[in-house]
PAZA-869501 format. One line per field, with one value per residue (C-alpha): residue number from 1; x, y, z. Coordinates in pm, 1 decimal, decimal comma. Layout:
! PAZA-869501
num = [NUM;...]
u = [X;...]
v = [Y;...]
w = [Z;...]
***
This chain:
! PAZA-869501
num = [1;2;3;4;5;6;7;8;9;10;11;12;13;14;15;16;17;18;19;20;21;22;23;24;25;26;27;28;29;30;31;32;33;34;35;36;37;38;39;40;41;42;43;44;45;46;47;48;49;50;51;52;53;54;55;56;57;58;59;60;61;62;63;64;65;66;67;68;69;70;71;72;73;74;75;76;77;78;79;80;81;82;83;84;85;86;87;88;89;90;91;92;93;94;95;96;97;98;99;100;101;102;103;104;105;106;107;108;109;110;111;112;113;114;115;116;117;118;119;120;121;122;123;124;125;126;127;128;129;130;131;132;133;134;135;136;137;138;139;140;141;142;143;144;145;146;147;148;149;150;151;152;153;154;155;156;157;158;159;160;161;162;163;164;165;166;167;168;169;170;171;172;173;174;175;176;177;178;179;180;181;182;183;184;185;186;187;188;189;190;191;192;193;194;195;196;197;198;199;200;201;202;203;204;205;206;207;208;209;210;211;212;213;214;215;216;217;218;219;220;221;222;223;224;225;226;227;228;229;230;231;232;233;234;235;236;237;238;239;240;241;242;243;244;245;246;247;248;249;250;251;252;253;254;255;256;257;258;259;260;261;262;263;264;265;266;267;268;269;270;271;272;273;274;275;276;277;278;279;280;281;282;283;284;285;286;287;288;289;290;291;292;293;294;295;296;297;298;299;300;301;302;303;304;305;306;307;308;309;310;311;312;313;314;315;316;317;318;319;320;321;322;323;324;325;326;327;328;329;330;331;332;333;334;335;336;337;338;339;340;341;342;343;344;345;346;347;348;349;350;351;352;353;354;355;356;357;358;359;360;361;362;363;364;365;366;367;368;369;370;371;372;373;374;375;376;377;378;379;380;381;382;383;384;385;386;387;388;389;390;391;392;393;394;395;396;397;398;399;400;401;402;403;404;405;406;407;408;409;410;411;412;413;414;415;416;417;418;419;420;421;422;423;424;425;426;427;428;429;430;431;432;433;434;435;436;437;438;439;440;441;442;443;444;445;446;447;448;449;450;451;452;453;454;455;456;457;458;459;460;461;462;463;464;465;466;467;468;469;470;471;472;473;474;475;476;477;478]
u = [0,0;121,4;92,8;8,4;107,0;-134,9;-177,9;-314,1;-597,0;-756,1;-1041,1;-1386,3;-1438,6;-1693,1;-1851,8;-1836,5;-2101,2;-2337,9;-2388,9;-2099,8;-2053,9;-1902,6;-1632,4;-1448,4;-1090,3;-1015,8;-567,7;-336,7;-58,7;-94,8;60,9;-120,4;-486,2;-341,4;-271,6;-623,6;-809,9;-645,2;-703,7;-1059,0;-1090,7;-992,8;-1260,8;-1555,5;-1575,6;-1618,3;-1376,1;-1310,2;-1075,0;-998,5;-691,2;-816,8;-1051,8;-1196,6;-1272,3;-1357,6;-1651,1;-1762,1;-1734,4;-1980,9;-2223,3;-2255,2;-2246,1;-2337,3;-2121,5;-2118,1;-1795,8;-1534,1;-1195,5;-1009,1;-668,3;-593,4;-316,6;-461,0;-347,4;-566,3;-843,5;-730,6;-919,4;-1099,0;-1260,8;-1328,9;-1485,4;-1776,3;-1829,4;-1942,0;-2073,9;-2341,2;-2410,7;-2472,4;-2519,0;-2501,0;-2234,9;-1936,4;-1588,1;-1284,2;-975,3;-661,3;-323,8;86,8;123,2;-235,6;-261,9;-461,7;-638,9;-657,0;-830,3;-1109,6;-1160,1;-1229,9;-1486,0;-1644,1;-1709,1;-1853,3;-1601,9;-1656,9;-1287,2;-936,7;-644,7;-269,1;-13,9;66,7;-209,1;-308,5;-512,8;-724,5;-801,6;-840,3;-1125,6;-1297,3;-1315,1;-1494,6;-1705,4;-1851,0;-1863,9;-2072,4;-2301,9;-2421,5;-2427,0;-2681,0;-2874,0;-2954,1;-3071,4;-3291,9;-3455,7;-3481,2;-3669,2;-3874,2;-3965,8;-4087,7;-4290,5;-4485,4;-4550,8;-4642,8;-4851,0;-4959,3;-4915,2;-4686,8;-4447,5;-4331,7;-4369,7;-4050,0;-4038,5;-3955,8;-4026,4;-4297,6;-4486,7;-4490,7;-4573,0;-4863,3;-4998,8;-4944,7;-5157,0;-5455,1;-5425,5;-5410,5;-5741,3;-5969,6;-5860,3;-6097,3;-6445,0;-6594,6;-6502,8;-6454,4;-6046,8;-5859,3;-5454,1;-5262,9;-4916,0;-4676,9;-4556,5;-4392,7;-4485,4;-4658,7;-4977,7;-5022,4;-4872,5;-5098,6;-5402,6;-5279,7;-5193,7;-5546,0;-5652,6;-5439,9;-5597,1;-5954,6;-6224,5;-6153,3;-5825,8;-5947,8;-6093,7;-5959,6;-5717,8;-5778,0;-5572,3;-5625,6;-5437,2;-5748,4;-5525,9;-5314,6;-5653,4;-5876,5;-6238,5;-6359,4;-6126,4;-6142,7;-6555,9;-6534,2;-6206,9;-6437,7;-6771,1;-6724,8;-6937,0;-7185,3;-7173,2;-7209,2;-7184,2;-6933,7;-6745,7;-6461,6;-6712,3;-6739,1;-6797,3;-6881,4;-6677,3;-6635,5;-6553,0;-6308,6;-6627,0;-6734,3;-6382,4;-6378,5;-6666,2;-6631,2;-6302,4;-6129,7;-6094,0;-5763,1;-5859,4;-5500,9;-5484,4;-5875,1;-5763,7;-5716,9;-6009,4;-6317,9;-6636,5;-6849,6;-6685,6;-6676,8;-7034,9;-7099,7;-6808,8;-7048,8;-7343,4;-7213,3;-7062,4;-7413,8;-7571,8;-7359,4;-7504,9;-7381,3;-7477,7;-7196,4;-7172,4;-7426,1;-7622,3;-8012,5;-7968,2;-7790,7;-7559,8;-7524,1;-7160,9;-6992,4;-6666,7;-6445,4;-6319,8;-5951,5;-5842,2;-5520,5;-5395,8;-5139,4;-5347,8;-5491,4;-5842,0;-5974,7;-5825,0;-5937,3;-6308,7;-6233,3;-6148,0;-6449,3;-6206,8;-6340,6;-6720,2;-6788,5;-7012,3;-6763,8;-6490,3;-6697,7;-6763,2;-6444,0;-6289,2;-6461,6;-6100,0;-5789,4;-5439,0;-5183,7;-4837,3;-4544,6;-4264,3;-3910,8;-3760,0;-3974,4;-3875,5;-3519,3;-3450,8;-3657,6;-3321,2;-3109,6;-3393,8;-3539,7;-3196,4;-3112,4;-3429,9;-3350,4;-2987,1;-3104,4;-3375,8;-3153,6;-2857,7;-3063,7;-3286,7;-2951,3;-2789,4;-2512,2;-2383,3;-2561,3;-2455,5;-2379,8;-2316,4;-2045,0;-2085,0;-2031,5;-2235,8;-2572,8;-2469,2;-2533,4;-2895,9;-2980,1;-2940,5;-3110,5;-3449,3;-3592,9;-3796,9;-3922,1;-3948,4;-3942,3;-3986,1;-3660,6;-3448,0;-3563,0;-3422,3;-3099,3;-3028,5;-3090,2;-2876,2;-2584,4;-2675,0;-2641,4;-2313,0;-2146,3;-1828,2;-1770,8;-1981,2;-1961,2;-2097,7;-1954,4;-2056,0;-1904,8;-2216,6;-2446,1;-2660,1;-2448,1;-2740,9;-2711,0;-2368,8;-2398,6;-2700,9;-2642,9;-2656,3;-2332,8;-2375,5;-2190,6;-2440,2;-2185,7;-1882,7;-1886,7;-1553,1;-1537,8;-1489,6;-1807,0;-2089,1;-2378,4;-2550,7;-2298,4;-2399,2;-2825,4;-2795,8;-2554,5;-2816,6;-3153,9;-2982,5;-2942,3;-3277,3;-3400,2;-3180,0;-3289,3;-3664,0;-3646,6;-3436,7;-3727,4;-3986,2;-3745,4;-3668,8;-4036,9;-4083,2;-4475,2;-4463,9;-4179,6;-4372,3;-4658,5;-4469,5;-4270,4;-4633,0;-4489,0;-4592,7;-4438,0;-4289,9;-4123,5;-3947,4;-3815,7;-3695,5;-3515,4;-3394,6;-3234,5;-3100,9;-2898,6;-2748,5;-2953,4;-2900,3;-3215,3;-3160,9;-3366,9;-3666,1;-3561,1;-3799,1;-4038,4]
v = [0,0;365,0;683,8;959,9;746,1;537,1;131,5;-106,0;-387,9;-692,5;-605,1;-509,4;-155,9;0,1;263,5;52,0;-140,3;171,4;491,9;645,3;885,0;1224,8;1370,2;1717,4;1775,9;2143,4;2152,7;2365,7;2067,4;1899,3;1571,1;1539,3;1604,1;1334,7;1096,4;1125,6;1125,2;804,6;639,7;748,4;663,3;285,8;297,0;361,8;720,0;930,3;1266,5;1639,6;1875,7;2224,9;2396,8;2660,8;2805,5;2992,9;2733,3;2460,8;2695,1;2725,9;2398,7;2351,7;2592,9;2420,2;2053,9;1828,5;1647,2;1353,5;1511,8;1793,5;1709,3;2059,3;2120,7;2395,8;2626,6;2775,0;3074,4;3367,0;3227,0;2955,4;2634,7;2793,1;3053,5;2781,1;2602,8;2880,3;2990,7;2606,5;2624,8;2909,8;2760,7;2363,0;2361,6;1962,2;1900,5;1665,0;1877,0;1661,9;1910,5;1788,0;1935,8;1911,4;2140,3;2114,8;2250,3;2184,6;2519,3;2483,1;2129,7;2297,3;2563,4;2359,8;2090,0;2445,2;2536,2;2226,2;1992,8;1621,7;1550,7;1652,8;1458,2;1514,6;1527,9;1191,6;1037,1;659,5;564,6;285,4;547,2;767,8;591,1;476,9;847,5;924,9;615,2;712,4;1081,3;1017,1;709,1;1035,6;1257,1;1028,4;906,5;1311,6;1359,6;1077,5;1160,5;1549,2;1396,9;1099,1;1407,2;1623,1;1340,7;1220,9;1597,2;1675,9;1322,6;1302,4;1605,8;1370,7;1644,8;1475,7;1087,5;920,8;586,0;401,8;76,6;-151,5;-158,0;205,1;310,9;29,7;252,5;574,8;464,4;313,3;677,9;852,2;634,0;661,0;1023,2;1187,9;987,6;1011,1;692,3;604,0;498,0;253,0;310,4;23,3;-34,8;-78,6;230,1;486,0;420,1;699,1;659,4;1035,3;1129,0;895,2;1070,4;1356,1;1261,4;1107,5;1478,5;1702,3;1484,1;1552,6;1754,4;1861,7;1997,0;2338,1;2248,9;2151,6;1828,7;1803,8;1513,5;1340,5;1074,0;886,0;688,0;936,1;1073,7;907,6;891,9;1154,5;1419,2;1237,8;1270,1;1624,1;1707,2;1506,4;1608,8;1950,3;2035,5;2276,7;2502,1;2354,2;1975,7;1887,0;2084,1;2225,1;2347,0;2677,0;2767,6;2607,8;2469,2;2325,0;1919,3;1844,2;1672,1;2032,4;2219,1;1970,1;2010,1;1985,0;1846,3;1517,8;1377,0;1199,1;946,0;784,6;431,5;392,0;76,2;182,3;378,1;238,7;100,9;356,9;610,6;343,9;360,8;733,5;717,6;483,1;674,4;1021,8;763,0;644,4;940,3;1232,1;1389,9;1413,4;1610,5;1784,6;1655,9;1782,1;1862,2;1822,4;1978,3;1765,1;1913,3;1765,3;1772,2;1634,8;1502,4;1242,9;1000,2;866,6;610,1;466,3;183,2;-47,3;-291,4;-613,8;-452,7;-801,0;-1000,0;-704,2;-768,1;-1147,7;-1089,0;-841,3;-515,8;-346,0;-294,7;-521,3;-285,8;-21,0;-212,1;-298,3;97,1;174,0;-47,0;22,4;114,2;-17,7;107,7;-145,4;53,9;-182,9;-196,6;-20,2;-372,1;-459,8;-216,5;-126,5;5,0;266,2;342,5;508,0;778,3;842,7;909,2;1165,5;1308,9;1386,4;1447,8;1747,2;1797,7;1802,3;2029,3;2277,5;2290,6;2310,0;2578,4;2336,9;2243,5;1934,8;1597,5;1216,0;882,2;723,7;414,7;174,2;365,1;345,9;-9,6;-56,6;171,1;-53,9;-391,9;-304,5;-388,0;-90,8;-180,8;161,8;217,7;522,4;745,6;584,6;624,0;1005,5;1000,4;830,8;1077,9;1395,7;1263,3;1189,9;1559,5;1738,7;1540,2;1560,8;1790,2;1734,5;1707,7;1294,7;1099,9;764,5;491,1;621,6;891,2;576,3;440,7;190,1;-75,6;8,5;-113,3;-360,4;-529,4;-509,8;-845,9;-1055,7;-1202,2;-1110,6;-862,0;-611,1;-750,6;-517,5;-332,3;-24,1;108,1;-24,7;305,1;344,8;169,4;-140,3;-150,4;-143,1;-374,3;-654,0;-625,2;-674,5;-989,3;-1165,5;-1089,7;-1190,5;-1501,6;-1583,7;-1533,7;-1789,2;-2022,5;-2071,3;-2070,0;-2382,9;-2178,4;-2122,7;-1767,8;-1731,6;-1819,3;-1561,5;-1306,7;-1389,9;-1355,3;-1028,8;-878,5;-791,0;-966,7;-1232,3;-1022,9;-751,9;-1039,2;-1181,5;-856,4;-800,2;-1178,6;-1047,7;-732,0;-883,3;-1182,0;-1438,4;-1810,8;-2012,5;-2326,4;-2650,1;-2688,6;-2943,6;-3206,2;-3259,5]
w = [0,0;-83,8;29,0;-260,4;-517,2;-728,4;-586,4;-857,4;-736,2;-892,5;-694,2;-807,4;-751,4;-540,0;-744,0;-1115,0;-985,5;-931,3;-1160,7;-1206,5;-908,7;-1023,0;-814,4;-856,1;-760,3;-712,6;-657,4;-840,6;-901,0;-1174,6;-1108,6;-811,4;-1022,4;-1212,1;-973,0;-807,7;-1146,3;-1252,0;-865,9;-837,2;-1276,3;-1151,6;-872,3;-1107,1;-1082,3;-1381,5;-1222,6;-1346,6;-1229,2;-1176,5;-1112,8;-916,5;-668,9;-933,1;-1228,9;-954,7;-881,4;-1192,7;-1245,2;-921,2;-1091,0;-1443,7;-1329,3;-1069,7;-816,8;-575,1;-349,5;-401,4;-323,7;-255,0;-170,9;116,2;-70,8;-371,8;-567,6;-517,9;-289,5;-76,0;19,2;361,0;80,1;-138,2;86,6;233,8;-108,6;-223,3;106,7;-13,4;-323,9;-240,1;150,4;145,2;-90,9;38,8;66,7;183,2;256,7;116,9;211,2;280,3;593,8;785,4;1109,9;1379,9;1360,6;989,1;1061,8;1284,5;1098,6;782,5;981,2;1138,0;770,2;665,3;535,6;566,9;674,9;618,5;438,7;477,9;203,5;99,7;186,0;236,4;-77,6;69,0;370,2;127,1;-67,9;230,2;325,1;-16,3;-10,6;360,7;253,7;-40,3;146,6;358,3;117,4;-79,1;217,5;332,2;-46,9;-53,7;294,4;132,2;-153,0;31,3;288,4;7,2;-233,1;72,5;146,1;-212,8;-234,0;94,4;362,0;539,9;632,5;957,6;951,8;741,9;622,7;297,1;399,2;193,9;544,6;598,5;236,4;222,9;573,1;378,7;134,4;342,7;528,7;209,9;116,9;438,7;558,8;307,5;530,5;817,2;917,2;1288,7;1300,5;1550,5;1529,3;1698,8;1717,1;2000,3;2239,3;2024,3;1655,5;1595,1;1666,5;1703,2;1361,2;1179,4;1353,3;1281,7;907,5;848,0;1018,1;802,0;454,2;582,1;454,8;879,0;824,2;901,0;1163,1;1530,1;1602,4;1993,4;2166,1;2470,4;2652,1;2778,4;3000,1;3209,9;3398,0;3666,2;3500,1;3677,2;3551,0;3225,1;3137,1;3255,9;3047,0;2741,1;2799,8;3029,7;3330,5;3452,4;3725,7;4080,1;3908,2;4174,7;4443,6;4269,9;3942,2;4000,4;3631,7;3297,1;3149,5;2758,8;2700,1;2431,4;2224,6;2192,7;2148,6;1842,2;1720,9;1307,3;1328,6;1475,9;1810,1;1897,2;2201,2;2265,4;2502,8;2459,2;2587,0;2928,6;2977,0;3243,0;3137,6;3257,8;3027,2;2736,4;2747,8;2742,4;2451,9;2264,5;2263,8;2106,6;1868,3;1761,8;1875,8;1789,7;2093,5;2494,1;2836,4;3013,8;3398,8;3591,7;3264,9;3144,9;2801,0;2512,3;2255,2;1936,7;1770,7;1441,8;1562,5;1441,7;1663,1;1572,1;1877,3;1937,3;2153,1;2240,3;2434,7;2207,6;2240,9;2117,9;2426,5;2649,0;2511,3;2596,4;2928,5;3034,1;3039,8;2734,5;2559,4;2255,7;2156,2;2169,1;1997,1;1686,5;1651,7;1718,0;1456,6;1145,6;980,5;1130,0;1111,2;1199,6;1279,3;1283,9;1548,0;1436,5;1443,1;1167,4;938,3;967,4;649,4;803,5;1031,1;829,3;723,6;1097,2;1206,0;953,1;995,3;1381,1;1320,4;1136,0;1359,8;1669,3;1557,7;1423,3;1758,4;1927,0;1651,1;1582,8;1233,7;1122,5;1267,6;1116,6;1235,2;1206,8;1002,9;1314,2;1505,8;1269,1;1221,4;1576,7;1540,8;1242,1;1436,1;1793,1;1833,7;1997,3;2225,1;2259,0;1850,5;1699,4;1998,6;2157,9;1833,9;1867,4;2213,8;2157,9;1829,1;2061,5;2337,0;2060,7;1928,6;2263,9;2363,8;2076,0;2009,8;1661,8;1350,3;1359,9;1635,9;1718,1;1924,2;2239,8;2202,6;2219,4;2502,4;2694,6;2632,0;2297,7;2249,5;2484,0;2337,1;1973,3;1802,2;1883,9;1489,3;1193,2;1133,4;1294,4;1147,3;830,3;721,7;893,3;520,0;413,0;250,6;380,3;133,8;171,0;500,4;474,2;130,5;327,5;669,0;383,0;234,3;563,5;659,2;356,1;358,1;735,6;679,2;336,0;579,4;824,8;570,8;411,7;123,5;21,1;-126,4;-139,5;257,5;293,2;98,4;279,6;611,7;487,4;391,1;74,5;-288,2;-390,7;-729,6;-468,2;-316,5;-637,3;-732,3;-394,2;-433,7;-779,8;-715,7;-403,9;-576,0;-309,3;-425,9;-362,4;-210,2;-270,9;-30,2;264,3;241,9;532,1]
***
């Protein structure tokens, strides 16, 4: 292995496989220009350069690019210059800073202006590589969360729930389908899904949408505090009324009611929940006169409402009119391709609440998000990314910045033992195979049972199967 010189491989390249990635190197010697063009040629990438500050940014304004490779001493503007003018024109755009005499100051000055790293003078060409091939993976993965972010807003109004994943785009359609009715809705799904964006979602694509969204969490109130809260009270109803007051059926009257863990609530309130349900109409406490509203109920839980029927805890009556329209939200763990997105999403999220430049993983570190189970789904992940966020001191955040139970209960298997200069995208396609391989494994190599399991059709699978070289095995007979 060298160091600033070119190194030959037999190896398949990285990028060959893909599109031809398009990298710009901005440095005013010409051998080294040519010594990076013909490394980076080898790997796949299809390269231009400039040979100063001046042509690489016009270069930047005509074409596109995957990364900018810049060198720090430049005649007329130097690198640091460089660098905050690309900065204005293509916020997101990948810089690494390349250079013979960095300093220490220079090095913090160029991560405080947005490069992705800094590279001294001669410089290790496999490090070197794996420094572009990480740099880009983000790069990519931030523009496809940009552009996932804004088709669900265009198609959808999704503006805050992310997810790519054939589970979560199947949901995005049913909500997409049903929000437009006056449908009664039941949202289950496992403590922090997102119960309360889908409600909110299914609100925001309503004829309602002008109209009020008023949430309650049915199960952090003792039912007497809850009916008044729902239904509101009269004057001199009990000792503490000393005025009227306004239930949430009536502050949301014409738009929707959110009533999150229905599950928990008592039966005595079930029942007076049932009858503005088929009635439409309800007496404050303390009341004589009814009032008629147009509300729609959304309810959430993460109680199995039809074992809580079984067992005497919950109306039947109320159940059946609850669930005219189910949304099943799947757990985090089922949909980790979902990862990668959610994180970015609060990365950004976080450092801007926090006015800090914008944050990334490290590649070990989302490995370690990606293969945790999450017990506390989406909600969690939102915690752990702030936490990383706040504690960070640099623009990456490693696994030191993680949870200790992360680290310490991440899957022993080889589904951490990637290169640590495996992309992004290395990373996400290796952890789909071996959950694809795994599931076909226990359904002995039968796909439409896999499919079937996967909740995906059987076509999607084959064309997963495909695109990540999976050899299908003979079926071992029974």
């Amino acid at each position: 292995m060298s160091e600033g010189t070119l190194t030959l491989s037999s190896a398949p390249s990285t990028a060959s496989s893909q599109t031809a990635q398009r990298i710009l190197i901005i440095d005013d010697e010409a051998a080294i220009r040519e010594s990076l063009e013909t490394l980076l040629s080898l790997e796949g990438y299809e390269v231009e350069t400039a040979p100063d500050g001046e042509a690489g940014l016009e270069h930047i304004e005509q074409h596109s690019y995957d990364l900018v490779l810049l060198d720090l001493a430049l005649p007329g503007r130097n690198g640091l210059e460089v660098l905050g003018l690309i900065r204005q024109r293509q916020a997101t755009l990948p810089v690494i800073m390349i250079t013979a005499y960095g300093t220490v100051d220079n090095v913090v000055e160029a991560i405080q202006n947005g490069a992705q790293n800094f590279v001294q003078k001669p410089w290790d060409n496999e490090k070197l590589l794996a420094d572009i091939r990480s740099a880009i993976a983000r790069y990519h993965a931030e523009e496809e969360n940009i552009q996932l972010k804004r088709a669900l807003k265009q198609r959808y109004n999704f503006s805050n729930i992310i997810g790519k994943s054939e589970a979560m785009l199947r949901i995005f359609d049913l909500v997409a389908q049903v929000a437009p009715s006056r449908s009664t809705i039941l949202i289950q799904g496992e403590s922090g899904t997102g119960k309360e964006l889908i409600a909110k979602a299914l609100h925001a694509n309503s004829p309602r949408k002008d109209k009020p969204f008023v949430p309650v969490n049915t199960g952090a109130m003792p039912t007497d505090l809850l009916e008044s809260t729902l239904f509101g009270h009269v004057k001199g109803a009990f000792t503490s009324a000393i005025a009227v007051k306004k239930g949430l059926f009536e502050v949301a009257n014409g738009g929707t009611l959110f009533l999150d863990e229905i599950g928990t609530m008592g039966m005595d309130t079930q029942a007076k929940i049932l009858r503005v349900l088929q009635d439409r109409r309800f007496m404050q406490l303390g009341g004589v006169h009814e009032i008629q509203v147009d509300v729609r109920i959304i309810a959430a839980t993460n109680v199995d409402l039809r074992q809580a029927v079984r067992e005497g805890k919950f109306r039947e009556d109320l159940y059946y009119r609850l669930n005219v329209i189910t949304v099943e939200l799947p757990p985090l763990r089922s949909r980790r391709e979902d990862i990668p997105p959610l994180a970015t999403h609060f990365l950004k999220r976080y450092s801007d609440e926090n006015t800090l430049p914008d944050r990334v993983l490290a590649p070990d570190a989302l490995r370690i998000l990606v293969d945790y189970d999450w017990p506390g789904n989406v909600r969690e992940l939102e915690n752990v990314i702030e936490r990383g966020v706040v504690l960070s001191s640099n623009s990456v955040i490693g696994t030191d910045l993680l949870p200790g139970h992360l680290t310490g209960r991440g899957y022993s298997s080889s589904l951490l033992e990637h290169s640590p200069d495996a992309s992004l995208f290395d990373i996400i396609e290796d952890i789909e195979r071996r959950i694809i391989i795994d599931k076909l494994e226990r359904c002995n190599w039968n796909q439409t049972e896999a499919a079937e399991q996967f909740r995906i059709p059987l076509s999607t699978l084959n064309q997963k199967i495909k695109r990540l070289s999976i050899e299908i095995r003979k079926k071992i007979r029974e």
